[in-house]
N, C-alpha and C positions, 0 to 999 in steps of 0.2 A: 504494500500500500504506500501512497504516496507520502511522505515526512517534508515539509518545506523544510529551508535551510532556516525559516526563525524559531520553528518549532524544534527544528533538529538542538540547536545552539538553546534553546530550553531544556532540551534533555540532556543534554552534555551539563550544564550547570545545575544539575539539582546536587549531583554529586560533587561538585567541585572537580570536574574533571577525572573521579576515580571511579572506577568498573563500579556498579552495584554489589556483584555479587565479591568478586576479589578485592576489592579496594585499591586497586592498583593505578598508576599513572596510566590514563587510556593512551594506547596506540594511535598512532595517526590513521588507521584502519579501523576505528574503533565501528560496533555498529548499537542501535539503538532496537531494544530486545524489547518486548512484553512480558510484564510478569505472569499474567492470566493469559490463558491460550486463545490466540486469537485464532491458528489455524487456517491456511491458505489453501484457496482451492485452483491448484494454476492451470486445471482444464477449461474451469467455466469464470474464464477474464480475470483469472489472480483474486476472487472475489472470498472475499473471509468469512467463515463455518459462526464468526461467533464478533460480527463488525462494531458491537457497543465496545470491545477492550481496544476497539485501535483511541484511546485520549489519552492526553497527557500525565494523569496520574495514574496510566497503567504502561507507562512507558519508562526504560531504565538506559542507562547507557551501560555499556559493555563492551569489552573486549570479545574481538570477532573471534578468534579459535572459542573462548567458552562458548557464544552464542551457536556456532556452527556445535560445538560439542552435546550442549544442550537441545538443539534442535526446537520439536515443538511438544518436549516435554513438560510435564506438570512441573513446579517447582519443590514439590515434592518426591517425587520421581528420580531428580535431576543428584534434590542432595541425596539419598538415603542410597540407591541404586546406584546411580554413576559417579558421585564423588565418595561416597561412604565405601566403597569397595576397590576404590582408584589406587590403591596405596596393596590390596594384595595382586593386582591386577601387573602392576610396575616391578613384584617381587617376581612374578611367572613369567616376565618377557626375556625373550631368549638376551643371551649375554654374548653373543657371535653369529647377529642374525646374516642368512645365507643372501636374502634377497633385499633391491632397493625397495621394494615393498616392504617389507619387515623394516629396513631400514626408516623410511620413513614415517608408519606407524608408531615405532616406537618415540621418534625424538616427537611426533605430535602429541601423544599419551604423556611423556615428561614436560611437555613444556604447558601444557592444561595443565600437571600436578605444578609447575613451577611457579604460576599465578597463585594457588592457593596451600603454597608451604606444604605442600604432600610428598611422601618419598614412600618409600620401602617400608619403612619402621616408624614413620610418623601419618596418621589416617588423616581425614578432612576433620576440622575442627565442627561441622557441623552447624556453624555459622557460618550467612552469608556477611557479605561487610553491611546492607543496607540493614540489616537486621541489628545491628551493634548501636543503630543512630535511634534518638527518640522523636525526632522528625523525616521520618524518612522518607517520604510520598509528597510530603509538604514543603518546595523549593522556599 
């Protein structure tokens, strides 16, 4: 769906320039995610499964690898499933992968854990960053 550039430059400032969920200095690739599923249907004209979450208070800034990581999962989904288990996931990755497909999976799988201080031996903290603020929906 379409984001102007003054609305985009609203969602980049609610966080002060940091991802929602990792709190990180956004990328210059940064992309602007929904918390609530908005759900695109890109047979029938890009047209959204669920168009009341495309506003502004359901809109987050983000770093592009989490948002492509995250896809158009629930935010519950996202922590419990795919960061909550990211950390034994990075323990089973081979340690002399054969192929630049392995190659490349891997270092994309570490650098999502690297946004959110995940490793081998340390899991997701199970917070996201917007989660940490007591205004956090409210620029």
């Amino acid at each position: 769906m379409y984001i102007s550039k003054k609305l985009r430059q609203q969602v980049y400032d609610k966080f002060g320039g940091l991802c929602a969920y990792s709190g990180t200095p956004l990328e210059p690739d940064w992309q602007v995610d929904h918390l609530e599923l908005l759900v695109r249907n890109w047979w029938l004209n890009n047209s959204a499964r669920f168009p009341d979450a495309h506003c502004i208070d359901n809109m987050v800034p983000c770093q592009r690898i989490i948002n492509h990581y995250k896809g158009s999962l629930d935010l519950e989904t996202f922590r419990r499933w795919f960061l909550g288990g990211l950390h034994e996931r990075l323990a089973k990755l081979p340690k002399n992968p054969r192929t630049d497909k392995s190659v490349k999976k891997i270092a994309y799988l570490r650098n999502v854990a690297n946004y959110f201080g995940i490793s081998e031996d340390k899991p997701f903290c199970g917070t996201f960053y917007f989660e940490t603020l007591t205004t956090h929906l409210n620029p």
